[in-house]
Each structure stands twice: as structure tokens, then as C-alpha cells.
N, C-alpha and C positions, 0 to 999 in steps of 0.2 A: 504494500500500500504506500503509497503518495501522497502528499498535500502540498499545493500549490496556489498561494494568493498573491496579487496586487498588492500587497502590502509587505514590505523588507522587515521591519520588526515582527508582525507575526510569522513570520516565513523563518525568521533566527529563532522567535521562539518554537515552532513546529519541530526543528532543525535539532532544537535543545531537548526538545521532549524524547525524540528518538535515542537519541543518546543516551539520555538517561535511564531510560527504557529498557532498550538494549543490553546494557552495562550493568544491569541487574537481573540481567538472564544468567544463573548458577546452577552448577548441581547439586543435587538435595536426593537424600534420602526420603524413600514414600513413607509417609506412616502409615499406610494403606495396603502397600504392598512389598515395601522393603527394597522397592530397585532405585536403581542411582539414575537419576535421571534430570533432564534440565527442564528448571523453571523459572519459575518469575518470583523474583525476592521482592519483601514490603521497600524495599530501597538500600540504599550502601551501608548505610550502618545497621542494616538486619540479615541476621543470617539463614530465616525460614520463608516461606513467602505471607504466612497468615490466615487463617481462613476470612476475614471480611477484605481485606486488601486482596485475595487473591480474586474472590468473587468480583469486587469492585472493580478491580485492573480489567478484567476480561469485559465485563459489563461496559467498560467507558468507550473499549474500542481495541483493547491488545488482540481480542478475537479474532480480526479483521489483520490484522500484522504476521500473526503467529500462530495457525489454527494449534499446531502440535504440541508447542508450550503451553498453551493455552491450555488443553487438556490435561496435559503434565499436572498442569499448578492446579487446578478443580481438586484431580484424584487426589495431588500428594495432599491434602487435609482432609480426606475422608478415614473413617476408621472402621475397623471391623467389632461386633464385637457379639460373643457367641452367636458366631456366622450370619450375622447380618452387618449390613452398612448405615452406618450414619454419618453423620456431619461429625467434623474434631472442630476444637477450637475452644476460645473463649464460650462457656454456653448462653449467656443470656441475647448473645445476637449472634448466633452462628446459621441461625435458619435464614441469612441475610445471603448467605453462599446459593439459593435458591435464584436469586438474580442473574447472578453471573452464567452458573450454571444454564439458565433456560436463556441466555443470549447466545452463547457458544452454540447451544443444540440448531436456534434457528439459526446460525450463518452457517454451518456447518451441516447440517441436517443428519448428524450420527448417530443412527437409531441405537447401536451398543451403547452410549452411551446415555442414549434418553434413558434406556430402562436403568439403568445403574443410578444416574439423579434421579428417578421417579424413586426408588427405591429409597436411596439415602434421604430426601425432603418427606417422604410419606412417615418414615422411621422416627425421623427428628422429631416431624409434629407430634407424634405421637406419645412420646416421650416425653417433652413439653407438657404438651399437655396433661399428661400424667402428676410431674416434678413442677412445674410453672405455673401452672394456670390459676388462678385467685380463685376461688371461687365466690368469696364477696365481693370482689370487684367484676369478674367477668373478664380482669386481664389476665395479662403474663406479667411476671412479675421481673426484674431485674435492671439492672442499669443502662443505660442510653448507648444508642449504636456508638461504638468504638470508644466511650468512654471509661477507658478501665483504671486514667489516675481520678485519684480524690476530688485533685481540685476540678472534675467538671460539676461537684452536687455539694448542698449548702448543707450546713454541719449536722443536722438531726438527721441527716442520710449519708453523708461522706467523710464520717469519722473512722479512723482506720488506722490509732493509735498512731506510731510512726511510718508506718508502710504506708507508701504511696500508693497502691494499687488498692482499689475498691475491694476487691476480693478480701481484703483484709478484715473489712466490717465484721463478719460473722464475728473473728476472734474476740472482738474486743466490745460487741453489742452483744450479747448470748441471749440478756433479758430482752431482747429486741427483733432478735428473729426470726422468721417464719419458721413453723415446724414440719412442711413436708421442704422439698428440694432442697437446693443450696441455702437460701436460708433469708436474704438480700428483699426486703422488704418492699421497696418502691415498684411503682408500677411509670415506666417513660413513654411519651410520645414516637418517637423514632422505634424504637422497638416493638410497640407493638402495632406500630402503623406496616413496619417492613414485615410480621408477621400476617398481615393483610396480602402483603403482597405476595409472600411464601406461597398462602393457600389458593391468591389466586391463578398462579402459577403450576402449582400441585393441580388445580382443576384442569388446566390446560393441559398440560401432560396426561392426565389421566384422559382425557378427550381422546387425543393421539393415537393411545394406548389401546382404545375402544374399551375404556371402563367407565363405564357411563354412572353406576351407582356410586363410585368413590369419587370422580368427578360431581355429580350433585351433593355428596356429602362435605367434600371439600368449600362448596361454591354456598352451602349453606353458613359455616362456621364464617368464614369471609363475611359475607352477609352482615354476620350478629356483629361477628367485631368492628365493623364499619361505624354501628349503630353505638356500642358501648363506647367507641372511641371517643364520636362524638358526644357521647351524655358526659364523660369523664373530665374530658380534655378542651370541649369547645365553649366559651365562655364570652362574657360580654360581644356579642354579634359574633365575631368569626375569630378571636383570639384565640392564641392558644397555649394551655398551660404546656409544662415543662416535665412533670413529675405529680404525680397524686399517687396519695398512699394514707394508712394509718396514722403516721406522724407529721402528716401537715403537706399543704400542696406547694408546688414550685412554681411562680407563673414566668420565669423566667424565661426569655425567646430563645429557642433552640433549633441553632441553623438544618440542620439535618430533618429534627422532627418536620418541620413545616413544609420542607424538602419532599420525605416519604408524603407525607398524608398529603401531598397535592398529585406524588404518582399515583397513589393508593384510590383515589379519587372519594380522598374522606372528605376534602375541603377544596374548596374552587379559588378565583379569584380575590374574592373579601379577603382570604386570611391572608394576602400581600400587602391590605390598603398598611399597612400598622407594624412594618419591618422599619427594626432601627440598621441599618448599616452607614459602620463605621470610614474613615476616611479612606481604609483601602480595601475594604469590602467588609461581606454579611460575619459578625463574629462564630464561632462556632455558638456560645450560649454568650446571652449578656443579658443583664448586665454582669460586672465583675463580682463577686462574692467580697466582701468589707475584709475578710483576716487575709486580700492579699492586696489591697489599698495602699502602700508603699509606695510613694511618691511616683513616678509612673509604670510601677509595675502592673501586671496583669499574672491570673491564676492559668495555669498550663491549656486549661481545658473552658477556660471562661473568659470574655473577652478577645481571647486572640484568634489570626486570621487561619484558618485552615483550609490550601487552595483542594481537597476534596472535597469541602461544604461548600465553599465558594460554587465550585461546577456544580453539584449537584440542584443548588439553590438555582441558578443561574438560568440552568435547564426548564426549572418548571418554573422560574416567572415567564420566562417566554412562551411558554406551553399557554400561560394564564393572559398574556396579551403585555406584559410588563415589560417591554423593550429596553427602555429606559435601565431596568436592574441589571439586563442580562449585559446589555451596552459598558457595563460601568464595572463590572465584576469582571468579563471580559479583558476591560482593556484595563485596569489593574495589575491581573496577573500577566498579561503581554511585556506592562512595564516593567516587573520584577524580576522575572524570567530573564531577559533580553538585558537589565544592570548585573545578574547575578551569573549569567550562561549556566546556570540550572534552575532547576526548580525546586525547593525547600519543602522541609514539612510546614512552618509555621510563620508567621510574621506578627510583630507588634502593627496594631489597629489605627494606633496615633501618628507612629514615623516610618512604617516600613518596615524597619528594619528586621534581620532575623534574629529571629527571638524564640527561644523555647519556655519561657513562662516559668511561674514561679508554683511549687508543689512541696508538700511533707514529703520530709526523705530520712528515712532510719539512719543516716549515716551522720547528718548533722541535727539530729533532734529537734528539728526545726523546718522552716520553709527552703527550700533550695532552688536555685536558678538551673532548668534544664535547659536541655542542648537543642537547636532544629535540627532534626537529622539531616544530613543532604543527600540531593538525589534522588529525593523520594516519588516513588514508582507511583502512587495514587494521584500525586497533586500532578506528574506528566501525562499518566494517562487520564485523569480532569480535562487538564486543559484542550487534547484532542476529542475527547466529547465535546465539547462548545462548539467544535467545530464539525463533525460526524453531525451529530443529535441538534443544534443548536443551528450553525448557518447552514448545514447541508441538510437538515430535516430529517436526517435518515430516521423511519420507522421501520423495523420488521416484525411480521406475524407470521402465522404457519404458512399462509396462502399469500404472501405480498409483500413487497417492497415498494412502501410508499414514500414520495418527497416531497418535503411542504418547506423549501426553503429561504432563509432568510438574510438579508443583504444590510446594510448600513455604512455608514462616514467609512467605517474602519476598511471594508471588507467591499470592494466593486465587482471584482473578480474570484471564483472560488473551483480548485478542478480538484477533483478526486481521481487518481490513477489506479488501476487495478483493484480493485475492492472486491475481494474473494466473497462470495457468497455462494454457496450449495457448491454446483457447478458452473457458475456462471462468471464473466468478469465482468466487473461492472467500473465504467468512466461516468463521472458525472461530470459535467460543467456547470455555473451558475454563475447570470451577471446580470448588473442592474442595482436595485436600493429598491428594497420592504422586502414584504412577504408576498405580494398578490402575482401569481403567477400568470403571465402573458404570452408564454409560448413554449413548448412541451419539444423537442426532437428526439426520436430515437432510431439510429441508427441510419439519420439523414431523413426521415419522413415524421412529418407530422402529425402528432396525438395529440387528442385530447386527455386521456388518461393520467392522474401522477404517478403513476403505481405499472410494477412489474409483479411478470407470477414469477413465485422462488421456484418452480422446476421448471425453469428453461434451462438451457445450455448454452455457453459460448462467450462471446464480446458482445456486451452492449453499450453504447455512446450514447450517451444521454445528454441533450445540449438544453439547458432552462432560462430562461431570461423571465423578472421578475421588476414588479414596479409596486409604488405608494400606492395605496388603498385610495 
């Protein structure tokens, strides 16, 4: 795959994303199956690839790059375990590999492996549900997608003695813990918004599958959670809390959750009117938590920039008609990227800079300043969703390949070269400013159609010219 714009800074930073990308393709031991194999690391200074970064990497667009790795990295976090499969990882968002997973299958169309993720997501859920699921609330219970330091949750949930890692609660909360599963009491927006999107994924697969009765029972539970999500989590008009639980709710804005539950299709347009972002974009949670108010510090996980929420966010204001957000988070990371010739996990909100934020840390009995990791594989492959999902539209479903693409100041010209999908190669072109499509080419003759079927074969040239509404 290729990308190719009118523009010399996004084109440095595309330039940089590969790189980085690349350069974090290692070999790794499967925990799945024990072979040495290449994959896709969470970035340089990680030495596994992760299960939510591995899901995510693939999901953003590495699918499209690397079908093989791509696979590598799915499997190597899956686990066995008295001969079934489930998802490894972190458990309170791991059914988040469900994503990535059901992007791979469509670009790729690898029935081996649909039935291995249908397996493993059916597994998981059920498991969860079993170990997870509140049953006075109706949620799943545990902490916010990828927040596994303290400082993403406010102290009556993210006390965790001196360990930094939220896992740590149980030790040192005993009087406070849930007594089925792990134990972690909160119930997060992100999490079980993505848990929406597991099962409606899990129904999709089971379609596939022709299991039509596990498919309706999947699309039911979806369903309900859509419903509880909203009663929990939606508040004055279309706000959205952060955390609700036993010990007091969170209404704190959290970049990620508001992210899912606009893919999830829990929330529409409203819940964007009331987004505070910061001067270089949306923070992961903010505001900042007060025990790390230190003259301009920020908490690891609160206030600062994370260019994987940044995309993800980006995507669905655009989705939601919010041009303006995506335009501006956009060209943010273009600028950071293109000062930096990588791409970072974190940045301070106020100047930029890279910054790893501040966290309890057993080593100094106290708050400590962490590192941004560099190179990081998530925030590279972000910023090529913007561009895949974001100006080039891309959609795909079982049956289609649709393009609803989108143009602006930044961005005149936009080509995509070789874009593997099933069997097919696919070129796009796209040029002009908005979104309203004006003329469709494929393969030299004119459509009306946006949309290709996923079982063609071959080279297709897709040429799109696009104008202001």
C-alpha cells in the first residue's frame, strides 16, 4: 500500500508513519501456539505486540500493508485454555481484539480464520459474562479501554497503594471489591461501549457462519447494552459520564469512550456539541485529576494528548458531520509528527511537547514523571486511518466496498496505490474540497455507484472528484 497527497508535510508524515510501523515489525513468541514468528510490536520500547494495540494496529489500516503480520499479531494474543480459545491480555478490554480481528477477516476474506475469531470473541463473551457482568448494573465491570495506570480514574477508584497499574486496586481495596471476577468495581464508558461493538461483530460472524440462532442471541444482548449504556452513562441531553459505579460516578470527558459509543451507534451527533479539546487536541480524559495539579503538570492518563484517541475521536466526529474537529486533530498530529520525524505515544495538551505525564510509582513513593514511549505503533497507525477511514472514506462490509470521501484546505489531492482487499487491487484517486461526490470513475467508465463488491478480482482504478455541499 501507498499514500500519496498534495501536500509535502502530510506526505513526510505518511513517510514517518511507515517507518515506524515497519520498524516495529519483530519476532515474538505465540502465546497461542509457541512459534516464532513476526509481528507487530505496541512500539520501540515494547517488546510484545499487546492485545488492544494489536487489535487497534490492524483495525487502523496495518491490514491493508501487511495481510501476514497482520495475522501473526491477532493469533500471537490469543490463548488456549482447556482446548478452547480465547482472547489473552489485559481482561477488562480485551474483547476490544474483536475489532481488529473482524477488519482483517473483511480485507482479507480468510475463512480459517473467521472461524478461529468467531471462536475466540464467542469464548471471551462468555466468560465475561460469566466473571464481569454486574448484574445490578447491567454492565461489565472494569477499567476504561487501555487505561491500566492509576492516574486515568479519580481516587475512590484508582487507589492502588504505590503500584501504578490499576490492577493493583484489589490488593489494597479488599473491603471494596466485587466478589465474583477480578474484583475492580467500576463500571467505564469505553469499555463497555467496545463491548457493544464485540457483540455486534460476534452477530456478524455468526451470520457468515450461517448460525443464525447465536447470531440473534448475540444481536439481542447488543441490543440491551445499547439501552443500559444509555440509562447509565447519558446525562444532561447527550453528555457523557466517564465511570459509574457503587462508589460515586465520574462525569469526567473521556476521549475514547465518546469515540466507541458514536461507533457503537449509542450516541449520535449531540454528544460532540460539549467536547472540551485542548490546544493540540481531544485529551485522553479531562479534566486533570487535582493530586497531579503541579504547576503545569498533567496525570499520565488524564489531560494528556494520546494520538490513538486523537484518531479514533477524529474519525467519528467526521462520521457525525464535525469537520471542523477532525480538520484540527488532523493537522495537529501532521505538525508533531513532521517536528518530531516520529510519532510519540503522548504529548503535553498546553505546549506540545513530549511528555509522559505524571503517575504513582512504587519506586519513588510518590508521583513520578513517565517516559513517551517512541515510535509508537498505535498513534502511526492512527494517523493512517485519518487518512484510509477519514479522507478516503474507506468502508468495508461483507458484501462492499464503499467510498464517501472527504477533501479540505489540507488535503486537494489524495491516491491510494495498491490496496489489497480479498482478491482484488484497488487504486483510489480523490480530488477537489468537501465531501459531496461529483463524479465516480472506474476503470475509465463512469458510475454512478460508491461502492465495489468484495468478490471481484483484479485492478481496479477508481478516479473520485468531490465538491462543497
Amino acid at each position: 500500500m501507498k499514500i500519496v497527497t498534495d501536500n509535502k508535510q502530510v506526505n513526510n508524515s505518511v513517510s514517518i508513519a511507515f517507518d515506524d510501523i515497519n520498524g516495529n515489525i519483530k519476532e515474538f513468541n505465540s502465546s497461542y501456539d509457541g512459534r516464532l514468528l513476526n509481528v507487530l510490536m505496541a512500539g520501540a520500547d515494547y517488546d510484545t505486540p499487546w492485545t488492544r494495540d494489536a487489535s487497534i494496529n490492524v483495525y487502523n489500516g496495518f491490514c491493508f500493508m501487511n495481510r501476514e503480520v497482520s495475522l501473526n499479531t491477532l493469533m500471537s494474543v490469543l490463548e488456549k485454555r482447556e482446548e478452547k480459545t480465547y482472547i489473552g491480555g489485559q481482561y477488562w478490554d480485551a474483547i476490544i481484539w474483536a475489532l481488529g480481528a473482524y477488519q482483517y477477516y473483511l480485507v482479507s476474506h480468510d475463512t480459517e480464520f473467521l472461524n478461529t475469531a468467531y471462536e475466540a470473541i464467542s469464548n471471551s463473551l462468555s466468560y465475561y459474562e460469566e466473571n464481569e457482568f454486574s448484574e445490578d448494573y447491567q454492565l461489565f465491570r472494569g477499567p476504561a479501554v487501555y487505561g491500566d495506570g492509576v492516574s486515568a480514574y479519580p481516587h475512590q477508584y484508582g487507589f492502588s497503594g504505590k503500584e501504578g497499574c490499576i490492577l493493583g486496586y484489589v490488593n489494597f481495596n479488599k473491603d471494596k471489591i466485587n466478589d465474583k471476577g477480578y474484583g475492580i468495581p467500576m463500571h467505564t464508558l469505553s469499555t463497555n461501549a467496545v463491548y457493544c461493538i464485540a457483540y455486534d461483530i460476534a452477530e456478524k460472524m455468526a451470520s457468515v457462519l450461517n448460525r443464525k440462532k447465536e447470531a440473534d442471541d448475540f444481536s439481542y444482548h447488543k441490543e440491551n447494552l445499547k439501552k443500559v449504556i444509555r440509562k447509565h452513562f447519558v446525562y444532561d441531553g447527550e453528555r457523557l459520564k466517564y465511570i459509574v459505579g457503587r462508589f460515586g460516578d465520574c462525569l469526567r470527558q473521556e476521549g475514547l469512550g465518546i469515540s466507541f459509543a458514536s461507533m457503537a451507534n449509542i450516541v449520535d451527533i449531540e454528544a460532540f456539541e460539549h467536547i472540551f479539546i485542548s490546544k493540540y487536541g481531544i485529551p485522553c480524559v479531562f479534566p486533570n485529576y487535582s493530586r497531579y495539579n503541579i504547576e503545569n503538570e498533567y496525570g499520565r492518563h488524564c489531560g494528556t494528548i494520546w494520538p490513538h484517541v486523537q484518531c479514533f475521536f477524529a474519525n467519528e466526529a467526521l462520521k457525525q458531520g464535525k469537520h471542523d474537529m477532525f480538520d484540527f486533530e488532523f493537522k495537529k498530529l501532521t505538525e508533531l509528527s513532521n517536528r518530531d520525524k516520529q510519532f510519540y505515544e503522548i504529548y503535553h495538551p498546553d505546549t506540545g511537547e513530549i511528555y509522559g505525564g505524571l503517575q504513582e510509582h512504587w519506586k519513588t513513593d510518590g508521583l513520578f514523571r513517565l517516559k513517551s514511549c517512541e515510535h509508537q505503533t498505535w498513534s502511526a497507525t492512527g494517523y493512517l486511518s485519518l487518512l484510509l477511514y477519514g479522507f478516503g472514506g474507506l468502508n468495508i462490509n461483507e458484501d462492499k466496498i464503499v467510498f464517501n470521501p472527504y477533501l479540505n484546505e489540507m488535503i486537494a489531492e489524495l491516491e491510494f496505490i495498491d490496496l489489497k482487499i480479498n482478491e482484488m487491487s484497488v487504486n483510489l484517486k480523490v480530488k477537489g474540497k468537501g465531501n459531496m461526490i461529483e463524479s465516480i470513475k472506474v476503470n475509465g467508465e463512469s458510475v454512478t455507484d460508491n461502492c465495489l463488491r468484495t468478490n471481484l478480482k483484479g485492478e481496479y482504478n477508481i478516479h473520485i472528484m468531490v465538491r462543497e455541499s
